[in-house]
N, C-alpha and C positions, 0 to 999 in steps of 0.2 A: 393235836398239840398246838397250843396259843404261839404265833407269832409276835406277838408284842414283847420287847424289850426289856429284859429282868433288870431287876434295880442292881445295881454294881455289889459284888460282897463287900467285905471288910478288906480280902486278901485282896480286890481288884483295887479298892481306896487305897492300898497303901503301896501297891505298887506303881500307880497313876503319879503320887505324892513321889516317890523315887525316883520317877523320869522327869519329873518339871525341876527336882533341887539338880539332878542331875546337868539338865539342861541350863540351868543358871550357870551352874561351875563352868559350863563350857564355853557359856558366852561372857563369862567375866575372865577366863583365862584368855580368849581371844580379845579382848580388848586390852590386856595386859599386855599381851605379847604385842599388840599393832601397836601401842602406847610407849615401847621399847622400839621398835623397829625405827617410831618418826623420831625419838631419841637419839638413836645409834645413827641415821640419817641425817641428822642437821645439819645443813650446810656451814663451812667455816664460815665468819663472817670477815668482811671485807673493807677496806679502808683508806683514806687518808686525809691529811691537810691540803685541801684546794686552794687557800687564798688567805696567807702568805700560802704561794703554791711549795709542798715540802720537796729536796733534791732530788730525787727519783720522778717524783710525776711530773715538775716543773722540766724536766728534760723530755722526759718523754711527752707532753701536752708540746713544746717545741719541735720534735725532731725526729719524732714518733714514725713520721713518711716519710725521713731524709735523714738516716743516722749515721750513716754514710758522708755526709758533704763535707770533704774539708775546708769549706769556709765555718763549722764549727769550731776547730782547733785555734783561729784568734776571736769569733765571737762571742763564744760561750767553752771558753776551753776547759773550765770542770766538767761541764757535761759532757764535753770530747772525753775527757780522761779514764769518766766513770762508762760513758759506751765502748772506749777499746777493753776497759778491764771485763765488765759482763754484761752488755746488752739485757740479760736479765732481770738483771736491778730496773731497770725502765718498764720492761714489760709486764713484770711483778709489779709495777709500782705499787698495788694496795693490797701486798702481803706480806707487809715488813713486819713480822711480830715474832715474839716469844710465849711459850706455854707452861705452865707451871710455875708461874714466877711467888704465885701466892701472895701477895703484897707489897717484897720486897723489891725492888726497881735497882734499886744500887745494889745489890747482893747480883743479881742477873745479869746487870749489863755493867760491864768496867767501863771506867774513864777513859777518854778515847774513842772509846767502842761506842761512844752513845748515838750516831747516827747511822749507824750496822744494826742496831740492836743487839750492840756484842758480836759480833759477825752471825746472825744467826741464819743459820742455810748456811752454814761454812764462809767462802769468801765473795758467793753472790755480792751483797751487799757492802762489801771493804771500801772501795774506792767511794762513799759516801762520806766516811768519816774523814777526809783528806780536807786539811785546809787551805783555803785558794780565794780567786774572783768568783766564788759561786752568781749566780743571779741575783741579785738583792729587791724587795718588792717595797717600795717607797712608804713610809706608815709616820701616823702622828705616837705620841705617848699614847694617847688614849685610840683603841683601833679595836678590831673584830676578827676574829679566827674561825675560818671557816672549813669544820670537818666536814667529810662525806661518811655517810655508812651505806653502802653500796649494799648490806645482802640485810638491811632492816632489823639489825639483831639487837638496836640499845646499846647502851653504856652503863654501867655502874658510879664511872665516871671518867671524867675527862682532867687531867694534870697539866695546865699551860705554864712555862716556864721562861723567861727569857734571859741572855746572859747579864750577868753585872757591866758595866762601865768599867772600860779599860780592858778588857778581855779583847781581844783582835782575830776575828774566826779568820783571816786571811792568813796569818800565821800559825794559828795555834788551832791544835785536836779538843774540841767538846769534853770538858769533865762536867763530873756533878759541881765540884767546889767552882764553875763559873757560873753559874746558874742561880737564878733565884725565884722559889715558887710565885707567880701572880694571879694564880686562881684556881682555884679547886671547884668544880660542879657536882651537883647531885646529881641523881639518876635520871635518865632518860629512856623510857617506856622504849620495846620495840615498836620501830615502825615510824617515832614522833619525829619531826622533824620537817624542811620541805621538800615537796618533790622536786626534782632535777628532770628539766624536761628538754631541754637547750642541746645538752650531748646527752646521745643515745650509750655512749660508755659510763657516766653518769646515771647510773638505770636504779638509782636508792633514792636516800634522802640525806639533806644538807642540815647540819646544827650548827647555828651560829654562836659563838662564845664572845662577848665584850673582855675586854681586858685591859689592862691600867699599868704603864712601868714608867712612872715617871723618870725623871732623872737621869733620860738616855737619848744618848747623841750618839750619830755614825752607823756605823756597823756594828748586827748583831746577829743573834740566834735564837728563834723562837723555837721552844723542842715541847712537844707537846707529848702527852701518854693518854692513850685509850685503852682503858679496861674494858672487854667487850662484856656483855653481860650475859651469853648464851653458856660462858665454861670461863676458864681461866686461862684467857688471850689475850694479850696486852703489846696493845703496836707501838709503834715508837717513831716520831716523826722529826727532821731539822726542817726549819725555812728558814730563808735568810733575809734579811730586812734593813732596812736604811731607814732611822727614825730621823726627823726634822730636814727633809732637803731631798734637793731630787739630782740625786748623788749616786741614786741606785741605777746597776747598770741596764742601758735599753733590751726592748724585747730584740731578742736577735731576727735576723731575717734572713731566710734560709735561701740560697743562690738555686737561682729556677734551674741554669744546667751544673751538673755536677759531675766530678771523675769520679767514677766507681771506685772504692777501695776491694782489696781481698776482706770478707766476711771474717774475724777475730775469731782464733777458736777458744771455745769456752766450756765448763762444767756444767753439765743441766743434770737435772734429777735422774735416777734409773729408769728408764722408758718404761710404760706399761704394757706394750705388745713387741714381740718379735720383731725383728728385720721382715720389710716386704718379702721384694723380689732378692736374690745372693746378687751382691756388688761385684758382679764378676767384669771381666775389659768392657769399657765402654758402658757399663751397668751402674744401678744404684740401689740403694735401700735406703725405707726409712721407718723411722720407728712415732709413735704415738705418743702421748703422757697428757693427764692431764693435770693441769700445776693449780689451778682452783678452782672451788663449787662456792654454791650459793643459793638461795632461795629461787627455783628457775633458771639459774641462769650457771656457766661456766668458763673458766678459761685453758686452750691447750694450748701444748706446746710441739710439732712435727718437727724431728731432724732429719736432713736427706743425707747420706753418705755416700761418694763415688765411689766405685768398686776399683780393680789396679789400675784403670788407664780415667784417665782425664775426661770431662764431658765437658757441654757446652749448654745444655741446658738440661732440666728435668720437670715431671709431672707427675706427682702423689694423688691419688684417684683412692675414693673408697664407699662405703653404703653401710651409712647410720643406720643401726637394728630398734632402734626407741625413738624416732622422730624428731631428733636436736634438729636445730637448725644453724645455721652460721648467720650471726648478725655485723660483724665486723673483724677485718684482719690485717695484716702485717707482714712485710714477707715474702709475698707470695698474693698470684690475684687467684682467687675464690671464686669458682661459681657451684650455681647445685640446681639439681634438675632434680624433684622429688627427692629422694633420700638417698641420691649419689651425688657427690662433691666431688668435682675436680682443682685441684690447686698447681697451678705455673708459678714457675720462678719469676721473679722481679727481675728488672735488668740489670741489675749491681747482684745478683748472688745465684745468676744462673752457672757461670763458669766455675766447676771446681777442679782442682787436681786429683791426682789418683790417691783415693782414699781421704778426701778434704772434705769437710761437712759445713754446713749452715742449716740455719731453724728459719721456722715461719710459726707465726703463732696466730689463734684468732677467739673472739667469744663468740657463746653459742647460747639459745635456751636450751632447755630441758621440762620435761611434767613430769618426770617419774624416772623409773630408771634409766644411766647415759652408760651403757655399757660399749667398751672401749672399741673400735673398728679394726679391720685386718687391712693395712695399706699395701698399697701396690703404687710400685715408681721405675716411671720410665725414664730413662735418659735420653734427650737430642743426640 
């Protein structure tokens, strides 16, 4: 019998011909699905007004290491006001937005509400829209607004706004009818923009916007809208400004010693993991969340809870399963040996009472998946 290899039949052609269409279908459904997967995964994107700095981040770029000092409450006493109401609103600072607004901006956010973004997150952000001595940042009529997009995701566009003349943000709540549009932009490609290299919390890129209000003197309000361009997220920003004069108030300067206050209790999101260790005498727990993602990169939020007796200090310990890292924090000092984190109390929010809580928050990278950690907290 010949060895040599018979020519294929017809029946072997055509079933040859069945495994390769086959095998197409499989690899164009797997590219569907991974094509959906990086969809469903797209980091939120991330934001604000740096410069006029908007109220949220211009307090926390101030006070961010010292939010605590009561030499804040006569140097910058909105941003005392807006830290006893939710520390939050600081920390968050470049998650102030709405979703599903669809184009309408006035429909979304009420008058009043425009430096909440409507309260969005409930009452996180309230004490924004309050009128007061905010910071004001010194600017001619003609000046530059300078966003960050921190997770590189574009714009569709950018709405800069400033109020009309005779409007007095020291008195009066943000409507639409004080406002008036001075510039509308096109779109902005992900990614365009510069890079921010100066602060590592900074970790996107900077667009500068020129803009033109003639006809204004004193105190105002620059409120600017970003449409992001990955979905339909639209942030909402105030900064407050002093045009022609340097009338605006000084950078504050925060007192090197300071009295501890008790840590404010406050609303945070539904934790993502369980209670550690049970808060039992002399015990604690704490629980995980984390409050935003982004291309690489993210931010959490830990809360420690005494259990029924009083402590004097605590220590949340845990071991990242996907390689984040911790790049900066708040709070709490941080350190990490490989892919175990231990985090200490600060010396203003080590003492709680029985059953008293405070947060620590910090960002992290990420490459892939940041799946949530199992803490464990000791108490001094």
């Amino acid at each position: 019998m010949s060895s040599l290899a018979q020519p294929p039949t017809p029946a072997r052609r055509r079933t040859a011909m069945v495994l390769r269409i086959l095998a197409v279908a499989v690899a164009a459904v797997v590219l569907l699905a991974t094509a959906f997967a990086v969809t469903r995964d797209t980091a939120s994107a991330h934001g604000s007004t740096i410069d006029p700095a908007s109220r949220n981040y211009g307090c926390w770029k101030r006070w961010g290491n010292d939010f605590q000092n009561p030499a804040m409450a006569t140097q910058d006493p909105m941003c005392w006001q807006a830290w006893q109401a939710d520390p939050n609103a600081m920390w968050n600072w470049n998650g102030l937005y709405r979703e599903g607004v669809n184009g309408n901006h006035q429909a979304a956010v009420p008058s009043g509400q425009l430096c909440s973004a409507g309260e969005t997150g409930g009452p996180r952000y309230a004490a924004l829209d309050n009128p007061g001595n905010w910071q004001a940042t010194n600017v001619s009529t003609n000046f530059n607004v300078k966003v960050h997009d921190q997770a590189l995701h574009g714009a569709d566009y950018f709405l800069v706004y400033v109020t009309r003349q005779g409007f007095n943000p020291l008195t009066q709540r943000l409507g639409w009818n004080n406002l008036e549009l001075v510039r509308e932009t096109g779109r902005y490609a992900p990614g365009e923009g510069t890079r921010e290299n100066g602060d590592p919390v900074l970790n996107g890129v900077s667009i500068t916007i020129p803009v033109s209000a003639p006809g204004r003197s004193g105190r105002h309000i620059v409120y600017v809208i970003w449409k992001a361009s990955h979905s339909d997220q639209n942030y909402y920003w105030c900064s407050d400004v002093n045009f022609g004069g340097s009338g605006g108030n000084p950078q504050p300067t925060a007192t090197p010693t300071r009295t501890p206050t008790p840590t404010p209790t406050r609303t945070t999101p539904p934790p993502t993991t369980p209670p550690g260790n049970p808060g039992g005498p002399g015990g604690c727990s704490a629980t995980y969340a984390v409050t935003g993602t982004w291309s690489g990169g993210f931010q959490a939020e830990v809360r420690v809870t005494a259990g029924s007796a009083a402590i004097s200090g605590w220590t949340v310990s845990w071991t990242f399963a996907n390689g984040q890292q911790v790049s900066n924090s708040w709070g709490a000092t941080i350190t990490s040996s490989g892919s175990s984190v231990t985090a200490r109390n600060a010396g203003y929010n080590g003492a709680l009472g029985a059953g008293a809580s405070t947060t620590f928050g910090f960002l992290g990278s990420q490459t892939g998946s940041n799946a949530v950690p199992t803490l464990s907290c000791t108490a001094a």
